[in-house]
C-alpha positions in Angstrom: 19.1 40.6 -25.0 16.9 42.4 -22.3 14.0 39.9 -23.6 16.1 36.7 -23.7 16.4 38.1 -19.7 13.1 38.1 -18.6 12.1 35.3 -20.6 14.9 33.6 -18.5 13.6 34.7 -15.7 9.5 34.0 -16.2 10.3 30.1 -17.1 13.2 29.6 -13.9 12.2 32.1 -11.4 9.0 30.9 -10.1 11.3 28.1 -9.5 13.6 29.9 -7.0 11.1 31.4 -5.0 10.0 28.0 -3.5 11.6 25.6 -1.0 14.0 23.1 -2.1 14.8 19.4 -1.8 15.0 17.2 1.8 17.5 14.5 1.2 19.7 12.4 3.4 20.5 9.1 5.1 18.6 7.3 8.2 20.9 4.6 10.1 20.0 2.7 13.4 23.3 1.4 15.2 25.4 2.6 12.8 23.7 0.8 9.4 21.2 2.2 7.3 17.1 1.3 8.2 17.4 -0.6 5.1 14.4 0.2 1.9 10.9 0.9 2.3 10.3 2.8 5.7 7.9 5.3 4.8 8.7 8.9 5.0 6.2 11.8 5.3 6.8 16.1 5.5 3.8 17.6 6.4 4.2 21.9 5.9 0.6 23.6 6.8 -1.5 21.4 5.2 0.0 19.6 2.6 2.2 16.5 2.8 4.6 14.9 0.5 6.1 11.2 0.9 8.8 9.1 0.0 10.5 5.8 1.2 14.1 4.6 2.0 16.1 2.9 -0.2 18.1 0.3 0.8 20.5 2.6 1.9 18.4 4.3 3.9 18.2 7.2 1.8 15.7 9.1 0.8 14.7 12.4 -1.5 11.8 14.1 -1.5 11.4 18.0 -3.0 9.0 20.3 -1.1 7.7 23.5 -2.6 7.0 25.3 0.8 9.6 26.9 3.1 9.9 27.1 7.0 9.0 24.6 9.2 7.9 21.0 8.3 7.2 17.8 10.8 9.4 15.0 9.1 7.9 11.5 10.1 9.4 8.1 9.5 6.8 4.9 10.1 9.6 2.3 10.5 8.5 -0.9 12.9 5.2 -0.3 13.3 6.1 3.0 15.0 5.9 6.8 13.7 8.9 9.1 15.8 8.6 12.8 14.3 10.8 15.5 14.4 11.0 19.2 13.2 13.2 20.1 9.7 13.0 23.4 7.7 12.7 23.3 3.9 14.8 26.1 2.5 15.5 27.4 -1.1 17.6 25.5 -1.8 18.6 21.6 -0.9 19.1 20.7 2.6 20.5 17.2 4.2 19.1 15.8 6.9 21.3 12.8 7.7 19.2 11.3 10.9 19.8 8.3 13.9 17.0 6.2 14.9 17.1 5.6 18.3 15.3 3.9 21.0 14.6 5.7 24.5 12.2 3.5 26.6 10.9 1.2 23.7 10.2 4.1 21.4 12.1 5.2 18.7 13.2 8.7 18.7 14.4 10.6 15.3 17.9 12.7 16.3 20.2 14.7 13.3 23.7 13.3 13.1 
């Protein structure tokens, strides 16, 4: 029994000491950005993308934890903003707004 334990533990633990998934929705007047913007979370120095769907959802899964610069590239334009990747999955359900002709990235 003790073995099955640790056996257990060597294949899912690794798994839990990592960050977690980034997921959530990106709307612009109240509808979604639509698909393909192209989404980037750079941690320290490595980066992982996605894009929309036509939802304007996305999912992306980020081994590191702490603090990450989110980046959407919608319009020919790149707002950022800071998100933290935890353990497990966290939502991120963002506006795109404009404030003097550039889009800014704000958490519902």
């Amino acid at each position: 029994m003790i073995r099955v334990f640790f056996m257990l533990i060597m294949l899912f633990g690794p798994s839990v000491l990592y960050g977690g998934e980034i997921r959530g929705t990106i709307t612009e007047g109240g509808k979604s950005i639509g698909a393909g913007a192209a989404i980037e979370v750079r941690c320290g120095e490595k980066s992982y993308s996605t894009t929309t769907d036509r939802y304007g959802a996305y999912r992306l899964f980020v081994p590191e934890k702490g603090k990450c610069q989110f980046t959407l590239t919608h319009r020919n334009q790149t707002p950022t903003r800071e998100v933290i990747s935890f353990e497990d999955s966290t939502r991120y359900d963002m506006t795109l707004e404009q404030e003097g002709g550039q889009y800014v990235l704000r958490r519902k």
